[in-house]
C-alpha positions in Angstrom: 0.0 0.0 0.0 2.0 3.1 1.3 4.8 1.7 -0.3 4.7 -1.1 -2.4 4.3 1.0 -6.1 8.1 2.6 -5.4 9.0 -0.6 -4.3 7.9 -3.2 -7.0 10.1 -0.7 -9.5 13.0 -0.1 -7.8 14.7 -3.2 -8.9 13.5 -2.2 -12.4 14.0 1.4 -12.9 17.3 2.8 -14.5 17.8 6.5 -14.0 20.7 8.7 -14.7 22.7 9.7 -11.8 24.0 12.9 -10.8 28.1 13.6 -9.7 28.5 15.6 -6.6 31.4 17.5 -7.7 34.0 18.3 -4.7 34.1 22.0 -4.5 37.4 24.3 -4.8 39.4 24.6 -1.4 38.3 27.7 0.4 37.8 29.0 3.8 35.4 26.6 5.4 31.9 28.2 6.4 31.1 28.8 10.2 28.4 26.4 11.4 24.6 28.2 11.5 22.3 26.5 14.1 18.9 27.3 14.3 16.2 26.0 16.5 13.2 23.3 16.0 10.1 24.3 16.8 6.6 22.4 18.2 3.5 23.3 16.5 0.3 23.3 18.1 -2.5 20.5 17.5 -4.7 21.8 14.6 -4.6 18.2 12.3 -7.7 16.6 11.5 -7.8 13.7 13.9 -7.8 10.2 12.2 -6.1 6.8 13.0 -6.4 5.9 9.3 -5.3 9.4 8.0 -1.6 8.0 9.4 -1.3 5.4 6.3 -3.4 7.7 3.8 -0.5 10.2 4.5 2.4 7.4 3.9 0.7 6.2 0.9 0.9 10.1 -0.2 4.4 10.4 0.3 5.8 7.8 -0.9 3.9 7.8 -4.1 6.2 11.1 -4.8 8.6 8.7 -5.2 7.0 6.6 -7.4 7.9 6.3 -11.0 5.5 6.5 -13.6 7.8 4.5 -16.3 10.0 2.1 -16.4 13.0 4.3 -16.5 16.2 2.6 -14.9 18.1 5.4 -12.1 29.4 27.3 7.1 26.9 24.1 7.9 23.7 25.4 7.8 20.8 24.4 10.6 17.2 25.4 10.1 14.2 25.4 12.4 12.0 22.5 12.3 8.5 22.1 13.6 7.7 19.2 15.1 3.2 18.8 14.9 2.0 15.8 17.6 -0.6 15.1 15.3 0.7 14.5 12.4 3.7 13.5 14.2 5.7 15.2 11.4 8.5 17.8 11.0 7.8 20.7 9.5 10.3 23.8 8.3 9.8 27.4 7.4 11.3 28.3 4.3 11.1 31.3 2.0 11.0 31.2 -2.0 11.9 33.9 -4.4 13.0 37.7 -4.0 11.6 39.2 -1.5 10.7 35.6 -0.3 7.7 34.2 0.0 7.0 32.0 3.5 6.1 28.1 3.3 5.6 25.9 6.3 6.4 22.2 4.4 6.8 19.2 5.7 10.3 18.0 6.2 10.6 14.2 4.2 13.9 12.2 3.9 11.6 10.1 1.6 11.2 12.1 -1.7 13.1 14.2 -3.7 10.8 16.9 -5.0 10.3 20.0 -3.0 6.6 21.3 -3.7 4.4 24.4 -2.5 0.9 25.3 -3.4 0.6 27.4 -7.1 -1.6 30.5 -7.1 -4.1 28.0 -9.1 -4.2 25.6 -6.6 -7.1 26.6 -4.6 -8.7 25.2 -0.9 -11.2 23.1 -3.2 -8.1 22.0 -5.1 -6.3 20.3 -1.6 -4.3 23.5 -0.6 -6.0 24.8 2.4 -3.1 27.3 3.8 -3.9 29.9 1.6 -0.2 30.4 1.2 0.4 30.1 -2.6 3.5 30.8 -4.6 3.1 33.8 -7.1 6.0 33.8 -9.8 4.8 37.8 -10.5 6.1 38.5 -7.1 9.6 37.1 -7.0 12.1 39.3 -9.0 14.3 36.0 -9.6 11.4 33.7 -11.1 12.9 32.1 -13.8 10.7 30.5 -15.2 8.9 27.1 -15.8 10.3 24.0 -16.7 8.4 21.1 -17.0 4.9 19.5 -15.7 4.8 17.4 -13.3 1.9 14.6 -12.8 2.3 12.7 -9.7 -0.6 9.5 -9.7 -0.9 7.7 -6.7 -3.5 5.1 -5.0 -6.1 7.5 -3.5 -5.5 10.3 -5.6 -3.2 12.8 -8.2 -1.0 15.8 -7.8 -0.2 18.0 -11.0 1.7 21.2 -11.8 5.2 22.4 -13.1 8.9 22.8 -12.2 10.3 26.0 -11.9 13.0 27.6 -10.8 13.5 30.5 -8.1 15.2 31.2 -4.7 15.0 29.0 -2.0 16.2 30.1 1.6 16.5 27.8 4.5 17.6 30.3 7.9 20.1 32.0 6.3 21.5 29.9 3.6 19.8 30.4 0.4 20.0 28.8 -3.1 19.8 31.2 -5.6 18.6 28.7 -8.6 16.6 25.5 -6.9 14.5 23.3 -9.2 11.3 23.6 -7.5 7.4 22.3 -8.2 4.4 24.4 -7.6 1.2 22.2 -7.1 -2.0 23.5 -9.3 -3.6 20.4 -7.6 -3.4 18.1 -4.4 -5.4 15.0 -3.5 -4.6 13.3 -0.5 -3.6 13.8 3.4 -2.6 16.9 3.0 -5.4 18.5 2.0 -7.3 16.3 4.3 -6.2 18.7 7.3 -8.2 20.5 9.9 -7.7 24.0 9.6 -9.9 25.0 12.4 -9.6 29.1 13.3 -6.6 30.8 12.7 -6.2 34.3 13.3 -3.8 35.2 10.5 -1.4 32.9 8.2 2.0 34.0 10.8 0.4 31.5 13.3 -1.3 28.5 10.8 0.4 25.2 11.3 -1.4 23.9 8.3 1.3 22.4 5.9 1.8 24.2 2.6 3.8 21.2 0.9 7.2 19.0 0.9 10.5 19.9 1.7 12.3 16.9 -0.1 15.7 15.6 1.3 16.6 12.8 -0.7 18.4 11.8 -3.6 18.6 13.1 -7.4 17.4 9.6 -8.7 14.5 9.9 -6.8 13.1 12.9 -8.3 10.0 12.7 -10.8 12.2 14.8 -13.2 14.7 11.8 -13.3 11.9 8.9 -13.1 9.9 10.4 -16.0 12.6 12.2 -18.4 15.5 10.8 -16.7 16.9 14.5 -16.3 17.7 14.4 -12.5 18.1 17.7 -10.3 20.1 18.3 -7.3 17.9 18.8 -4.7 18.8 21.7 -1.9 21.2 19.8 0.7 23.3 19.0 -2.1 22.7 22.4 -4.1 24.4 23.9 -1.0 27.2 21.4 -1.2 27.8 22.1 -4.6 27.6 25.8 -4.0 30.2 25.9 -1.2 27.9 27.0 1.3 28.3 23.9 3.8 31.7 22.6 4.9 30.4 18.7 4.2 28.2 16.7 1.8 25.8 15.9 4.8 22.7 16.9 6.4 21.5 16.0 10.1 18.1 15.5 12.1 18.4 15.9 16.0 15.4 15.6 18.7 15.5 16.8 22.0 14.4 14.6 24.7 10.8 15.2 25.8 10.0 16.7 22.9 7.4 14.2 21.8 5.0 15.0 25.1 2.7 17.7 25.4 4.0 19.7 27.8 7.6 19.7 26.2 9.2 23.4 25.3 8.1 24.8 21.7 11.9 25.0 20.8 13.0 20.8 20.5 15.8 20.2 17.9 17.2 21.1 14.8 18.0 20.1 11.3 21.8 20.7 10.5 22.7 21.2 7.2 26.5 20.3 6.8 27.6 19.2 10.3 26.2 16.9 12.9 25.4 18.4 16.8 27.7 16.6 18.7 26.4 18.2 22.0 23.7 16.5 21.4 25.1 12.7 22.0 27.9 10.8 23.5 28.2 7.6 22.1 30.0 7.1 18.5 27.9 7.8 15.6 27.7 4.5 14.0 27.3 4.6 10.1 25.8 1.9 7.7 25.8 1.6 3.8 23.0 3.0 2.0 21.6 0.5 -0.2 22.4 1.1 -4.4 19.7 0.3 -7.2 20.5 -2.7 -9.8 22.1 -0.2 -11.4 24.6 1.5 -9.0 22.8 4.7 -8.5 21.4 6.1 -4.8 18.2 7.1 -5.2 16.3 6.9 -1.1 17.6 6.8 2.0 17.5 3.3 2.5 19.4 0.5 4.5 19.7 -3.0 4.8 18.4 -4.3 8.2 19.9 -7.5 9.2 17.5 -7.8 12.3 15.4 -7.3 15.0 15.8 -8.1 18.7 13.2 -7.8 21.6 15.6 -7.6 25.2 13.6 -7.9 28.5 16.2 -9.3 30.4 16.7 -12.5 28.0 16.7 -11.7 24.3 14.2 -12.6 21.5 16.1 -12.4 18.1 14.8 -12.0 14.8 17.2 -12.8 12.0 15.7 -11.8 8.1 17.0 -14.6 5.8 17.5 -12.5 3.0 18.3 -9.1 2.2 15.6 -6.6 3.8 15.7 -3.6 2.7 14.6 0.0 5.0 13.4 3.4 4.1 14.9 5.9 6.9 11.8 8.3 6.3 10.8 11.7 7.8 7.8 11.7 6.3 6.5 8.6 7.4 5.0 8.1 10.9 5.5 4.7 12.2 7.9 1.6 12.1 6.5 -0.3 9.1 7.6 -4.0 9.4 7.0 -7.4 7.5 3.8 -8.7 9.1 4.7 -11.9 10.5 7.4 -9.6 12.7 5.5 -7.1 13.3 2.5 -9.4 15.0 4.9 -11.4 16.8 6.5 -8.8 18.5 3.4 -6.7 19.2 2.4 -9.9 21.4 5.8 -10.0 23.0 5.7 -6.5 24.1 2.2 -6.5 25.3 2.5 -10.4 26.5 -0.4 -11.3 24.2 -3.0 -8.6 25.2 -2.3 -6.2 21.8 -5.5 -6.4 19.8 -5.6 -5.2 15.5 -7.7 -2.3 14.8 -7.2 -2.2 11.6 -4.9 0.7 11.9 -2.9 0.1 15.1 -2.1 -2.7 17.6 -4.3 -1.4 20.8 -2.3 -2.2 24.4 -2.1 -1.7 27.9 -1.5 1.8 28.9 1.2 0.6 31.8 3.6 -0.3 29.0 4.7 3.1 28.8 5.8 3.2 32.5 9.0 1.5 32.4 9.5 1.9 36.8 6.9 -1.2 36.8 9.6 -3.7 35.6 13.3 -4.0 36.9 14.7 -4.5 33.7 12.9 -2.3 31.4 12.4 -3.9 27.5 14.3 -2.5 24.5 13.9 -3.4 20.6 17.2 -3.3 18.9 17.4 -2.9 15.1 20.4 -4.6 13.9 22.2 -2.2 10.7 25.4 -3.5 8.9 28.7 -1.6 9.5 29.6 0.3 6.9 33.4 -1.1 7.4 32.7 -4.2 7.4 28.6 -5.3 6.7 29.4 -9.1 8.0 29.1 -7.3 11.5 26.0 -5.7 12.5 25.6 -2.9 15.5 22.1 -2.5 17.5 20.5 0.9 18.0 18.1 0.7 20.5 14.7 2.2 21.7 13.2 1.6 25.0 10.1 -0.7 24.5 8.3 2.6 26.2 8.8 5.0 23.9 7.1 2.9 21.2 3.7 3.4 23.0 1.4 6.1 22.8 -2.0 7.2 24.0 -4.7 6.9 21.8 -7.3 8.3 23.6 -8.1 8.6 27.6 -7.9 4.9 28.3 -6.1 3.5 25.0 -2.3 3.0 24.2 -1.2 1.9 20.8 2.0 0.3 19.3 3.9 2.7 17.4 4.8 0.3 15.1 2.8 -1.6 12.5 2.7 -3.8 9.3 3.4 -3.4 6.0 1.3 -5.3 4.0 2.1 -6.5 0.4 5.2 -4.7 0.5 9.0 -6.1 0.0 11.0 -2.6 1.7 9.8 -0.8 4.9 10.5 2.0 6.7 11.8 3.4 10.2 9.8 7.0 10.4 10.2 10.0 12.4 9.0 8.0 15.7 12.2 6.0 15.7 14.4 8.6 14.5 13.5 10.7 17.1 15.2 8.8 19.7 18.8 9.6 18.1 21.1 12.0 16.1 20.5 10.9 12.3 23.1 11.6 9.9 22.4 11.7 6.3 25.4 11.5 4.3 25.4 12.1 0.7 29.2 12.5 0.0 29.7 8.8 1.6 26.5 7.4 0.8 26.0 6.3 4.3 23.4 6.7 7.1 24.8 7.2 10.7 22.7 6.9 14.3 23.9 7.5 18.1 21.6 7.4 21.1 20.0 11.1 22.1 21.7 11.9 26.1 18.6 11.3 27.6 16.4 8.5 26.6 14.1 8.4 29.3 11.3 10.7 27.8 8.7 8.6 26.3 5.9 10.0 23.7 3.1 9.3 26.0 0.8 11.9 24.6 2.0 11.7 21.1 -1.6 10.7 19.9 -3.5 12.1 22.9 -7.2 13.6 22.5 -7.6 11.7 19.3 -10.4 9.6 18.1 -9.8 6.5 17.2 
């Protein structure tokens, strides 16, 4: 479903690959941190929304042929609802202010078009207006996006586009003339004025040139804005980086809770070793998502449970994706372990026992590892770890769910934002690598992540 069209292709599709070229020695830029920040709750409440949205984003990385293919931080916003990150970022001259969301998964970076009206799917009322940015340079190509429960069409263009203070001054872009799906399936409710809407305008992509629809479709692929900057000069390494603060997933955390690092990694942010593993190639040789290989899960309450994958399995490290999708026969086996065989199916969650999120009711509180290859050496596998308690969340008053869940019909799955925020991520595009260490404090769990949501 949310995944399985990018992933029946993958194998198939040959795109054309783009060379990071290493830029000229010159003085390294200064490091630029800016804060993440929480959002309030204003998203349309809806357990079933949560795969509608996956089966969005990921269908912007679907192909629709069978084509073979001084750091900078910025401020993200983190919405419990949605359980997303968002960013602010400005387009054009004088720039024009988007709140999209922040997705590892796809390539594309998209805001609404002046066309694309609330009756269209963009509800913000943010648009982009070519007219009113003096370095529009005009449009490029269309751009039609067809997914399972619905379409999203309009053009490339290309303009401006400033992240805190780091901007690229000629970024392919796509302005949306219309959007069906999750995102304009969100609950506006009263704003007062647009400075204070937590309605999400669009995408901010972060993956790789393969896995852009300009390279699927025409097999013309685009250096999305990480590596613009890197190619520009403006970051002193081919790398990006996501970090949560601890707490930040509960409601009464502080609005400011992490950062997104563009060209460094926040090393005051961790004290264990970043440990890196190979991102996985196409049949071809070319990067085109942030995946891994995943030799493994294992459940530790005091005696281990280990799950071994008996061939090669294959992980999206997504952003834009919400849960831990896993192959379903894992996934049901270790929703019973966890819950000791109370969880019950929804058809949307695994339902549990609220306690599970205390972990001072057991003496040796439960972990799931995921077991990655080194990048040195991919014989030898490293665990990062998650306390069994952060991977519980209320649902409700009296209900708790799993934050992880199956993915049916599906060959590749994903670890989303809910497991990422329990570590410093490092996305490296100049070593094709992924890289995780454990936040300081781990003791925080997202007990309210869902809360005052109907089921």
């Amino acid at each position: 479903m949310y995944i399985q069209s990018s992933v029946l292709l993958l194998s198939a599709m040959s795109f054309l690959g783009v060379t990071l070229a290493a830029p000229a020695k010159q003085p390294t830029p200064a490091p630029l941190r800016l804060p993440l920040r929480r959002i309030s709750n204003t998203i349309k409440r809806n357990a079933h929304l949560f795969h509608k949205r996956d089966d969005f984003l990921n269908a912007l990385d679907t192909p629709l042929d069978g084509l073979n293919s001084t750091a900078g931080s910025a401020p993200l916003l983190n919405d419990i609802d949605l359980l997303q990150y968002g960013i602010q970022v400005q387009i054009g001259d004088p720039g024009q202010e988007f709140l999209l969301l922040f997705d590892t998964g796809s390539s594309d970076t998209w805001v609404p078009s002046r066309k694309c009206t609330e009756e269209k799917g963009c509800l913000s009322g943010r648009h982009y207006d070519p007219a009113a940015s003096s370095n529009y340079q005009g449009d490029v190509d269309s751009v039609n996006i067809t997914y399972g429960i619905g379409a999203a069409t309009g053009h490339y263009f290309v303009d401006s586009l400033q992240v805190g203070d780091l901007s690229v001054p000629s970024q392919m872009l796509v302005k949306m003339d219309d959007n069906q799906g999750p995102i304009a399936q969100q609950n506006v409710g009263n704003q007062v004025d647009d400075s204070n809407s937590t309605v999400i305008d669009g995408i901010f992509a972060a993956g790789f040139p393969a896995g852009t629809m300009m390279a699927q479709t025409q097999n013309k692929p685009y250096l999305p804005f990480a590596m613009n900057l890197w190619e520009n000069r403006m970051i002193p390494a081919p790398l990006f980086s996501l970090t949560m603060d601890p707490g930040s997933t509960t409601v009464n955390s502080s609005e400011w809770i992490g950062q997104v690092t563009f060209g460094a990694v926040d090393d005051t942010k961790h004290a264990d070793a970043i440990q890196y593993t190979p991102v996985v190639q196409r049949n071809d040789g070319v990067y085109s998502h942030w995946m891994t290989t995943v030799k493994g899960f294992q459940y530790d309450n005091g005696t281990n449970t280990n799950f071994h994958f008996t061939a090669p399995t294959h992980f999206l490290i997504d952003s834009g994706s919400n849960f831990i999708y896993l192959p379903q026969g894992l996934s049901d086996q270790l929703a019973s372990l966890v819950s000791q065989g109370t969880a019950q199916w929804d058809g949307a969650t695994y339902t549990v026992d609220c306690a599970l999120m205390d972990d001072q009711l057991v003496d040796s509180p439960p972990v799931l590892n995921v077991m990655f290859p080194q990048m040195e050496n991919p014989n030898v596998t490293f665990p990062m770890s998650v306390p069994v308690s952060h991977l519980v969340a209320k649902n409700g008053p009296d209900q708790c769910v799993l934050l992880f869940v199956p993915s049916k019909g599906s060959n590749v799955f994903a670890l989303g934002n809910l497991w990422l925020r329990n570590f410093v991520s490092v996305f490296d595009f100049g070593a094709y690598r992924m890289g995780f260490s454990p936040l300081f404090d781990t003791a925080s769990s997202p007990s309210s992540l869902l809360s005052n949501s109907t089921p």
